[in-house]
C-alpha positions as CSV (number, residue, x, y, z in Angstrom):
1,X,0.0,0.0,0.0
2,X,3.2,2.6,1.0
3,X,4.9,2.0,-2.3
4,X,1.7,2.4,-4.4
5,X,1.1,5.6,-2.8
6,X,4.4,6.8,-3.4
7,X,3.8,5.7,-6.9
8,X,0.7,7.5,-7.1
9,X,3.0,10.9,-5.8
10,X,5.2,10.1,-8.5
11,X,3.3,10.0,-11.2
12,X,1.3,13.2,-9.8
13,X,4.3,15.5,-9.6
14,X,5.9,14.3,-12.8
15,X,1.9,15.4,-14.2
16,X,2.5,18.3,-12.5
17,X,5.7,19.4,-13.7
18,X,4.6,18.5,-17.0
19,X,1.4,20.8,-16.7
20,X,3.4,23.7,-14.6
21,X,6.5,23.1,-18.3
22,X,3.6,23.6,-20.5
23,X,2.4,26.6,-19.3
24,X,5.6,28.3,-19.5
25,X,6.5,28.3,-15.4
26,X,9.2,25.2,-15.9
27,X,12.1,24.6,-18.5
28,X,12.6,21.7,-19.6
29,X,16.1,20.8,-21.5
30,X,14.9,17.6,-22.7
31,X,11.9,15.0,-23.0
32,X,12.6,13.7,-19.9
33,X,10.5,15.4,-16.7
34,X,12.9,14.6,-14.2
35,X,15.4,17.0,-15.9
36,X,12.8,19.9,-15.8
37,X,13.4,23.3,-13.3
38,X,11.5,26.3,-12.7
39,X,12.1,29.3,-14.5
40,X,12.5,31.3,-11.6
41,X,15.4,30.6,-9.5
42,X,14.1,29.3,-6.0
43,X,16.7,31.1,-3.6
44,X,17.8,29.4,-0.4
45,X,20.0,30.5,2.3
46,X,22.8,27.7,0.6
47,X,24.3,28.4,-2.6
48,X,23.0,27.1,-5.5
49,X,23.4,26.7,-9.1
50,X,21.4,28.9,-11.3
51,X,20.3,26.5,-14.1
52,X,20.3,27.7,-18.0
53,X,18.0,30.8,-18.8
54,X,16.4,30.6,-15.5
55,X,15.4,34.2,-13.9
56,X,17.5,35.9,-11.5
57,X,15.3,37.5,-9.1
58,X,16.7,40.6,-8.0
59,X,18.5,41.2,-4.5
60,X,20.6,37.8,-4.6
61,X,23.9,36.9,-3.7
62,X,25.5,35.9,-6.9
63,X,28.7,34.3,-7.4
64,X,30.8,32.3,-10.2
65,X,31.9,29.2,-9.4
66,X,35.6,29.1,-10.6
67,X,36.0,25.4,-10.3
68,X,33.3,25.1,-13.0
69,X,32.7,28.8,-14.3
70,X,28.6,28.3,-13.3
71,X,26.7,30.9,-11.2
72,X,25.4,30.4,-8.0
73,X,22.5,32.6,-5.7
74,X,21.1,32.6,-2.4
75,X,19.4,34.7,-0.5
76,X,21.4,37.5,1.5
77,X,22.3,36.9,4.7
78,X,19.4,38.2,7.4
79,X,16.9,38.2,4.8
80,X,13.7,37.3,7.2
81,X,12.9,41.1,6.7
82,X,14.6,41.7,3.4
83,X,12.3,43.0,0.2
84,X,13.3,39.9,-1.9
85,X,11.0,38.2,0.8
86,X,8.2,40.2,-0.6
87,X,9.0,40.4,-3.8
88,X,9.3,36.6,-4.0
89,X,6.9,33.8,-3.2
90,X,7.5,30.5,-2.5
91,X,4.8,27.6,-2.2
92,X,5.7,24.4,-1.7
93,X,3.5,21.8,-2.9
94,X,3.0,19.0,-0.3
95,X,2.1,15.6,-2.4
96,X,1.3,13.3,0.2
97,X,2.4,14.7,3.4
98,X,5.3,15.9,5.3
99,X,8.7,14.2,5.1
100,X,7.8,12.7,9.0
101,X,4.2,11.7,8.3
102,X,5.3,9.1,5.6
103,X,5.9,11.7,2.3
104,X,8.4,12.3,0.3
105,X,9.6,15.6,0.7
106,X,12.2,15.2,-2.3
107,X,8.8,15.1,-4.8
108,X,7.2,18.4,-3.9
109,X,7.3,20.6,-6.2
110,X,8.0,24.4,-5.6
111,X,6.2,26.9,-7.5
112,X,7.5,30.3,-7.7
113,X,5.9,33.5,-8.5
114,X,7.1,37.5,-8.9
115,X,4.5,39.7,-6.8
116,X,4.5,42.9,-9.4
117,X,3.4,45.7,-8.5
118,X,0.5,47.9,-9.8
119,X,2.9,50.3,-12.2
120,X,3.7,47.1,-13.7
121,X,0.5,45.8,-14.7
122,X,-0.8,49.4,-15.7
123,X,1.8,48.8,-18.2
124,X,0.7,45.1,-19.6
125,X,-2.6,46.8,-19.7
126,X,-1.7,50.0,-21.6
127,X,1.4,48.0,-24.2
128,X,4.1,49.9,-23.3
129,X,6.5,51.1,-20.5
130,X,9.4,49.3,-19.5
131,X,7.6,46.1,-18.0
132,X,6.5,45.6,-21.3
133,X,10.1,44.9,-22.8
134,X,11.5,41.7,-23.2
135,X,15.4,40.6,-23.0
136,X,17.3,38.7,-25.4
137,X,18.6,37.0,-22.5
138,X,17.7,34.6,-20.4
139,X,15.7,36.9,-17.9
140,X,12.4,37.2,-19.6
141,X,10.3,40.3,-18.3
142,X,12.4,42.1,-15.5
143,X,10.7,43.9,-12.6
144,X,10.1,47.7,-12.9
145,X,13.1,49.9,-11.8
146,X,15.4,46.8,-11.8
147,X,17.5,48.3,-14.5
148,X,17.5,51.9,-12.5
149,X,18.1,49.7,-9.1
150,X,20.9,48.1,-10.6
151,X,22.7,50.9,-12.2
152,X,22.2,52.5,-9.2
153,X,24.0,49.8,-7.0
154,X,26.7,50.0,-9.4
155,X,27.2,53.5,-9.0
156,X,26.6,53.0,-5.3
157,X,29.5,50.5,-5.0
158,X,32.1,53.2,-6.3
159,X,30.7,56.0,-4.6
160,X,31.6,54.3,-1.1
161,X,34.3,52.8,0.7
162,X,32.9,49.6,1.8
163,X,34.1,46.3,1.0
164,X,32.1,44.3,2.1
165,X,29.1,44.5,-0.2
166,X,31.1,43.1,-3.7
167,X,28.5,40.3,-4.1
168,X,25.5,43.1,-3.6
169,X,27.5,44.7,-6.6
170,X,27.9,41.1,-8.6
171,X,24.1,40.9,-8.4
172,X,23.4,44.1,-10.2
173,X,25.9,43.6,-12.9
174,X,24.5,40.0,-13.0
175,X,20.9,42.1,-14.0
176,X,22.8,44.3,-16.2
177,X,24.4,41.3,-18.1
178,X,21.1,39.9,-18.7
179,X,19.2,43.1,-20.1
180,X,21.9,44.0,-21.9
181,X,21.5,41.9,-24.8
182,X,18.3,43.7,-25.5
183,X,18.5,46.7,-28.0
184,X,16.3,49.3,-25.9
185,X,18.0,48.6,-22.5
186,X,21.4,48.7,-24.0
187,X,20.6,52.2,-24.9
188,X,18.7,52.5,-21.5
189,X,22.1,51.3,-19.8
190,X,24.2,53.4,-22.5
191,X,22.3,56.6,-21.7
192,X,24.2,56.3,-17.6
193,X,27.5,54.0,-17.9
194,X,30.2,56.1,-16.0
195,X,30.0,54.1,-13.2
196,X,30.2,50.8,-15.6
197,X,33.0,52.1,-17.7
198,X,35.1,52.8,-14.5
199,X,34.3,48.9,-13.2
200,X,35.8,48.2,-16.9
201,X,39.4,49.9,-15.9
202,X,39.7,51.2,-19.2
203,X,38.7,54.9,-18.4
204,X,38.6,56.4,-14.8
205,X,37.0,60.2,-16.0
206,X,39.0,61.6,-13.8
207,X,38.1,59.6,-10.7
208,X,40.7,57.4,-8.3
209,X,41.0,54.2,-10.5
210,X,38.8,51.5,-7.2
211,X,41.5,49.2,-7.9
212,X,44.9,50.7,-6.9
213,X,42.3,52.3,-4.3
214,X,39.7,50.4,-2.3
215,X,40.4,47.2,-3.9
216,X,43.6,47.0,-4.3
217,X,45.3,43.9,-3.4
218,X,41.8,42.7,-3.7
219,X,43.4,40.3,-6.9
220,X,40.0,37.4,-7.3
221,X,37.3,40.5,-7.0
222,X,39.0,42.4,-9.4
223,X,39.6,40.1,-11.6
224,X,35.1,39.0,-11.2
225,X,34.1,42.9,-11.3
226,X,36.5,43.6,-14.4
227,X,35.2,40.9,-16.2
228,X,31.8,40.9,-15.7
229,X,31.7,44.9,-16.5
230,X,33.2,44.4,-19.2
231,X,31.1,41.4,-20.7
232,X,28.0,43.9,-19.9
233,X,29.4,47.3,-22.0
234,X,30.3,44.6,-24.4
235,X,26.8,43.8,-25.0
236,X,25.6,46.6,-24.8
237,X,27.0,48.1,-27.9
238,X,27.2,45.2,-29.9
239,X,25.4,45.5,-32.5
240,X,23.7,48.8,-31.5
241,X,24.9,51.7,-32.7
242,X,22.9,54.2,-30.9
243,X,24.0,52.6,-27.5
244,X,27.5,52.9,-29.0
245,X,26.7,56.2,-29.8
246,X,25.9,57.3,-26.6
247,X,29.1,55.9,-25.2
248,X,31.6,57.7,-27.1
249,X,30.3,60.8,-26.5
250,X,31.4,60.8,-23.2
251,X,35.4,60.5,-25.3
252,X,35.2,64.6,-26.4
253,X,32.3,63.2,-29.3
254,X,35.8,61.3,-31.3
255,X,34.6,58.0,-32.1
256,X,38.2,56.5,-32.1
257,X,38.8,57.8,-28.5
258,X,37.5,55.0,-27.5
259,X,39.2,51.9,-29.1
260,X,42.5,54.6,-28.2
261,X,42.0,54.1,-24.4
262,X,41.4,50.3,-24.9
263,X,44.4,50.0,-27.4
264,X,46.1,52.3,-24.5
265,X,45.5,49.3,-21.7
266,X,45.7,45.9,-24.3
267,X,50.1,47.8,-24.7
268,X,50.6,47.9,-21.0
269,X,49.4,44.5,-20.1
270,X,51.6,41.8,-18.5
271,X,51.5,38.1,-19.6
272,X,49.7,36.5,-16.4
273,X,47.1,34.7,-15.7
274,X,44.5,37.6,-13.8
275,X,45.9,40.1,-17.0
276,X,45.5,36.9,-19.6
277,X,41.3,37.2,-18.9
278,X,41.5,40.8,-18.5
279,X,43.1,41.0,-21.8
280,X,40.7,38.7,-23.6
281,X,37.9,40.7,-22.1
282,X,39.2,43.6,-23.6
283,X,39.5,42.5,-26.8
284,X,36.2,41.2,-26.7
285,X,35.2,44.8,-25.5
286,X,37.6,46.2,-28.7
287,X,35.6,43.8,-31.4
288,X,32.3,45.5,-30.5
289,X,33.5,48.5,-30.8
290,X,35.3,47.8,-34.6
291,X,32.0,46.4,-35.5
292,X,30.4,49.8,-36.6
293,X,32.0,50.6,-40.1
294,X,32.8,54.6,-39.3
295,X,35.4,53.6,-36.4
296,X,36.1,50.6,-37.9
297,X,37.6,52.8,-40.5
298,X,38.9,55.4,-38.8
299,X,41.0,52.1,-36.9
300,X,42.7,50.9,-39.3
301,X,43.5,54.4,-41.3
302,X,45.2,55.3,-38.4
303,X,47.2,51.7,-38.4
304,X,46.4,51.1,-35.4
305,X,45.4,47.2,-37.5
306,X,49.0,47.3,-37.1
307,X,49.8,47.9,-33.6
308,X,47.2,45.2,-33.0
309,X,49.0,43.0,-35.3
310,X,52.1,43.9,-33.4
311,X,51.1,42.8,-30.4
312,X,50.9,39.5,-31.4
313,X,54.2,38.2,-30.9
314,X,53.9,40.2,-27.2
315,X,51.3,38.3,-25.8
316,X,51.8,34.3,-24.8
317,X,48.0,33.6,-23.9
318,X,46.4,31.6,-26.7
319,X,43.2,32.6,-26.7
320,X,44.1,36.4,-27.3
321,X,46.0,35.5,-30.0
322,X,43.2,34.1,-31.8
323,X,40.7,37.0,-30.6
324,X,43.6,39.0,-32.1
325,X,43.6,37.9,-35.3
326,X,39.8,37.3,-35.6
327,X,39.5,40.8,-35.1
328,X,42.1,41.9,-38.1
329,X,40.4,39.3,-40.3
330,X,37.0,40.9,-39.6
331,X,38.8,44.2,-40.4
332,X,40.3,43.3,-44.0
333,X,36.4,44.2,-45.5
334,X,36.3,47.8,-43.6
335,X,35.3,51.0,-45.4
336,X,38.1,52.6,-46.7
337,X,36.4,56.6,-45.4
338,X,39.6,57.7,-44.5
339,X,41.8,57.9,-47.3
340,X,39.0,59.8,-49.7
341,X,37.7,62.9,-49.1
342,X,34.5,61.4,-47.1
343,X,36.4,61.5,-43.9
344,X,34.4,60.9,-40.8
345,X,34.7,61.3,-37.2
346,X,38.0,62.2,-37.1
347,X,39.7,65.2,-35.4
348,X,42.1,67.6,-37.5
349,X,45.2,65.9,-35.8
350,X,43.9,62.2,-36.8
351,X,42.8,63.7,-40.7
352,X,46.6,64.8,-40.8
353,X,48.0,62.1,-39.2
354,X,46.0,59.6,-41.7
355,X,47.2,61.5,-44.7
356,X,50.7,61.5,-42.9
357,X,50.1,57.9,-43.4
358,X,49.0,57.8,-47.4
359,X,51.6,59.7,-48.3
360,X,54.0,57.2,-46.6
361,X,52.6,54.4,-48.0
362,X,52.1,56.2,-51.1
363,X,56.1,56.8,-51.2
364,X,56.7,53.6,-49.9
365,X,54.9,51.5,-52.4
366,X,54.5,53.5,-55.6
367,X,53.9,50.7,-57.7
368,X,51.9,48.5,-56.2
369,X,47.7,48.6,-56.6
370,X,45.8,49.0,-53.8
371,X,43.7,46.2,-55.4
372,X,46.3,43.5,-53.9
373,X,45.7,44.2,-50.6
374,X,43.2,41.6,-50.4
375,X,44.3,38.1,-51.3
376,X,41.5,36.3,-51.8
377,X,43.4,32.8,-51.9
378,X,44.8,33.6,-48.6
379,X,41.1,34.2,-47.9
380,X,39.9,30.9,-48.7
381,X,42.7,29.1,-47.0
382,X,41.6,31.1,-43.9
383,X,38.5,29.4,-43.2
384,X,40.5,25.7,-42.8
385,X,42.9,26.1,-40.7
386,X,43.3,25.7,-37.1
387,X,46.7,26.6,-36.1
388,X,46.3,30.4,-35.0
389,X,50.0,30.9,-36.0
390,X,49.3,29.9,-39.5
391,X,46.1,31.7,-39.6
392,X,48.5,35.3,-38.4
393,X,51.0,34.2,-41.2
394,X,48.1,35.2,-43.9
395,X,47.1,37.7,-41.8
396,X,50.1,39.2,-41.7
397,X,51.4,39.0,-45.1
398,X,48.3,40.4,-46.2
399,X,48.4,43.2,-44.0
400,X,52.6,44.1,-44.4
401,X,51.6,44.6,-48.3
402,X,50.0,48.3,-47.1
403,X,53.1,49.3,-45.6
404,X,56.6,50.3,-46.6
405,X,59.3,48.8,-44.2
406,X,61.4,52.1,-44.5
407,X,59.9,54.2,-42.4
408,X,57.5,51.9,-40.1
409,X,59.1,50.1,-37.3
410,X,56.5,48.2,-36.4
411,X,56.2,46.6,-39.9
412,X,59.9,45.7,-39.5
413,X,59.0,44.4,-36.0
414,X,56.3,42.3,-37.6
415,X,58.5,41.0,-40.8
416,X,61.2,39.6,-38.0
417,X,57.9,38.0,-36.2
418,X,57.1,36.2,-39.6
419,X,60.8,35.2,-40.4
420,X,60.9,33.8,-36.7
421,X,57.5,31.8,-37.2
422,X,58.5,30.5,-41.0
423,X,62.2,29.3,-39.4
424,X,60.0,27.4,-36.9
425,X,57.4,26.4,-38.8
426,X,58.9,25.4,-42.3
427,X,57.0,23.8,-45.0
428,X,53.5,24.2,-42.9
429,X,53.7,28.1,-43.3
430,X,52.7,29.3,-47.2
431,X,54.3,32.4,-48.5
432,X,51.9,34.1,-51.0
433,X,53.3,35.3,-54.6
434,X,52.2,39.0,-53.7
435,X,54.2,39.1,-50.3
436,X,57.3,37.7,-52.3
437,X,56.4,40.5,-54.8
438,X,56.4,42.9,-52.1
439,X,59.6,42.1,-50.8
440,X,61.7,42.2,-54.3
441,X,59.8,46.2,-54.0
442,X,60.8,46.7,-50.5
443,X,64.6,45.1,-52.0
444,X,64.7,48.1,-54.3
445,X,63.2,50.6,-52.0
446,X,66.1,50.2,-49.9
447,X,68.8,50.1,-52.4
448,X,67.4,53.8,-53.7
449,X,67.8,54.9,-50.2
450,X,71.3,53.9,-50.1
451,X,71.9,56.0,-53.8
452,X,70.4,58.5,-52.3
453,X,72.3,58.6,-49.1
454,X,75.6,58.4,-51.0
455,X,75.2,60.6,-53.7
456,X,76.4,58.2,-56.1
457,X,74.8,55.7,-58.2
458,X,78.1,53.4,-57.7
459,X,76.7,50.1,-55.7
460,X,80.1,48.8,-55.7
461,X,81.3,52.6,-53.9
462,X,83.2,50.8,-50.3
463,X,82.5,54.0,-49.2
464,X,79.0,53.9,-49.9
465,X,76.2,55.3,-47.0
466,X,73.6,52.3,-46.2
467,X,70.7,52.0,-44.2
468,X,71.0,50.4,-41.3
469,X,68.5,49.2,-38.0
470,X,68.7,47.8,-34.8
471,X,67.6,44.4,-35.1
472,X,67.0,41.6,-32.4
473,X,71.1,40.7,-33.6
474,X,72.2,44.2,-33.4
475,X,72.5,46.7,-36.0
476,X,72.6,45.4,-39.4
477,X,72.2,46.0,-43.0
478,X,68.9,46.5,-44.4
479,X,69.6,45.4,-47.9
480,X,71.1,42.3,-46.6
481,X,68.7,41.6,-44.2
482,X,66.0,41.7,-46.8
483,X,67.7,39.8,-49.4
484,X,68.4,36.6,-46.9
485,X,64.7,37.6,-45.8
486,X,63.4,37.1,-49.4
487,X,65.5,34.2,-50.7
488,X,66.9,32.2,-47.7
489,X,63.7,32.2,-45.1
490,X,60.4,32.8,-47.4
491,X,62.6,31.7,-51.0
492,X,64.2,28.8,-52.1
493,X,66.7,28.4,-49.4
494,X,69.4,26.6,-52.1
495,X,69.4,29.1,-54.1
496,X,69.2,31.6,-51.8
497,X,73.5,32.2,-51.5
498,X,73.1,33.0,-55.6
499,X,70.5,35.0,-55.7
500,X,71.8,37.5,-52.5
501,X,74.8,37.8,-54.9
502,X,73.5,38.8,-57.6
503,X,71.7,41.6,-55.8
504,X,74.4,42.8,-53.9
């Protein structure tokens, strides 16, 4: 009679489950009941794990689990009297019983419910107002003023000196994560994100920098606020240019000021492990930004594609490296405003700087197109291969081709990077027909400087000026350098003693 009453509870609260999934109150992953959960996470005084796309009522403790990078909530310490208490209620459903009178307390099933209030449903009623929005995330309708509430305890959380209240802050940029990813209340949260730009690190207005102040020393909450502040400004302009908008007019109106101060912070950063997440974060931070065309443009007009591509070689984490070049690859198909007379967003020093930079390149590569810039066999190749140090070879081949070596340091820097990587890598790493073309122009290039700085048109002149740099080996000659370059490391290495006669 016990067991086919339990039965009986069974087979009740899976039926229930499956009535309480159907009507939208559980989620279910699978076919399987068992696996179902409420959509509303149930807090507890205990930590738990907050389940995929369930809704984070606000007023939690929230924390990431760093053994498995999931979230976890309860409810704040003392909370008998706390508002989550009223904005949250919890009815369990007794099946047969308490756990001493013979039922199974592990079958009840807890439904959970938000108490709105009445501006809330005057909204539902009337089709509009913020209740009426829905996230792209996983919260589903948030409660009125949680967005204001949370922004608020972000800008609460700089303004004093406590300590003690980082998971309080956690929580609110927990809610700002989740309504992020919707259009309106990224611009909502774009319209008020001084206090979020200074959690980034990236930009202080001003202000003592809170982590060589009240948290410094403070390494693992740091590293947490840094990161998840920056996840949230990242979605939050991605992909919404009027958010994005409002952002960098808080950077004097310039559009690239902002990608500047990032660029600024992705030079200075030390190859460790808290700086190796910071640094992806930022670069994840960086590719929202380059994904609206204008700044995009006025990036890489500016080379600062380069000094991106220059830090490649600086960095040892892995996955920056590949957020690295992902980003330059996006980049090869940007708008080309700044070098015609359509120039945008750009301030009067960064229009002279940029056609600083044509004429340069101009100088520097007289006779080759434009129209070779873009390889698109290297582009094909792209797409199959996994080795990111293959993948920066094209990258970087394709990207040298806009620059003279002459009078750019950094594409000098990068050409050593991409002898180093073709010593190492041999026969794996491809050199393209229009990089080998570039160098034989780069060859010559340098052997008109050294005319020119002699005065005489005599190469055999022993008394002949050259151009010389300060390579990893010491200072060396350019010519030679480049000819070994060209015919040793990305040539046919046996013929390579030949050839570097002939041209000297």
């Amino acid at each position: 009679m016990k067991f086919k009453f339990s039965l009986l509870v069974l087979i009740f609260s899976k039926l229930l489950v499956a009535a309480n999934a159907a009507g939208g109150d559980m989620i279910c992953p699978d076919d399987n009941p068992d696996n179902c959960y409420p959509k509303i996470f149930v807090p507890t005084n205990e930590w738990q794990e907050i389940k995929p796309e369930q809704h984070i009522p606000a007023g939690l403790h929230v924390r990431m689990n760093i053994e498995n990078m999931g979230r976890e909530a309860k409810l704040p310490e003392k909370s008998s009297n706390s508002q989550i208490n009223k904005d949250i209620q919890a009815v369990a459903v007794d099946l047969g019983g308490d756990a001493n009178n013979g039922g199974d307390a592990n079958n009840a099933v807890v439904a959970v419910g938000e108490v709105h209030d009445a501006e809330e449903n005057t909204n539902e009623e009337n089709g509009n107002g913020q209740g009426n929005r829905k996230s792209n995330g996983s919260r589903g309708k948030p409660a009125p003023g949680e967005l204001l509430n949370a922004l608020k305890g972000v800008e609460e959380f700089l303004n004093n000196g406590r300590t003690d209240n980082i998971e309080d802050l956690m929580g609110n940029l927990e809610i700002l994560d989740d309504l992020s990813h919707d259009i309106d209340y990224g611009v909502d949260i774009s319209k008020n994100p001084m206090s979020l730009i200074q959690l980034t690190g990236i930009y202080t207005f001003e202000q003592p920098d809170i982590y060589e102040t009240k948290l410094k020393g403070k390494t693992t909450d740091s590293l947490k606020i840094q990161d998840m502040s920056m996840r949230v400004l990242s979605s939050t302009i991605r992909n919404n240019d009027e958010a994005l908008d409002n952002i960098v007019e808080l950077f004097n109106g310039s559009k690239d000021k902002l990608y500047k101060v990032i660029m600024e912070k992705l030079e200075k950063l030390n190859n460790n492990s808290f700086e190796n997440i910071i640094q992806r974060r930022r670069l994840g931070l960086l590719n929202s930004i380059l994904g609206h065309e204008e700044i995009a443009s006025s990036f890489c007009c500016l080379s600062n594609d380069l000094t991106l591509l220059h830090l490649y070689s600086k960095i040892t984490d892995k996955e920056s490296k590949a957020k690295i070049i992902n980003i330059l690859h996006d980049l090869r198909i940007a708008p080309d405003y700044c070098h015609s007379e359509n120039i945008v967003n750009l301030s009067p020093q960064d229009i002279q700087d940029s056609l600083q930079l044509k004429k340069r390149y101009q100088d520097d590569n007289l006779n080759i197109s434009e129209s070779v810039i873009v390889d698109e066999e290297d582009e094909e190749a792209f797409g199959d291969i996994t080795d990111v140090d293959l993948k920066y070879s094209i990258v970087a081949q394709r990207m040298l081709r806009k620059y003279g070596l002459i009078s750019n340091y950094k594409a000098r820097e990068i050409l050593q990077d991409l002898i180093d990587l073709k010593n190492n890598k041999k026969n794996s790493l491809k050199i393209s027909s229009r990089f080998l073309n570039w160098m034989e122009y780069q060859i010559d290039q340098v052997k008109q400087l050294n005319n020119n700085l002699s005065g005489s048109n005599n190469q055999d002149d022993d008394n002949q000026q050259r151009f010389t740099i300060e390579s990893r080996d010491g200072e060396r000659d350019y010519l030679d350098y480049l000819i070994v370059a060209r015919h040793e490391v990305f040539g046919n290495s046996h013929a390579g003693r030949k050839a570097s006669a002939d041209e000297l």
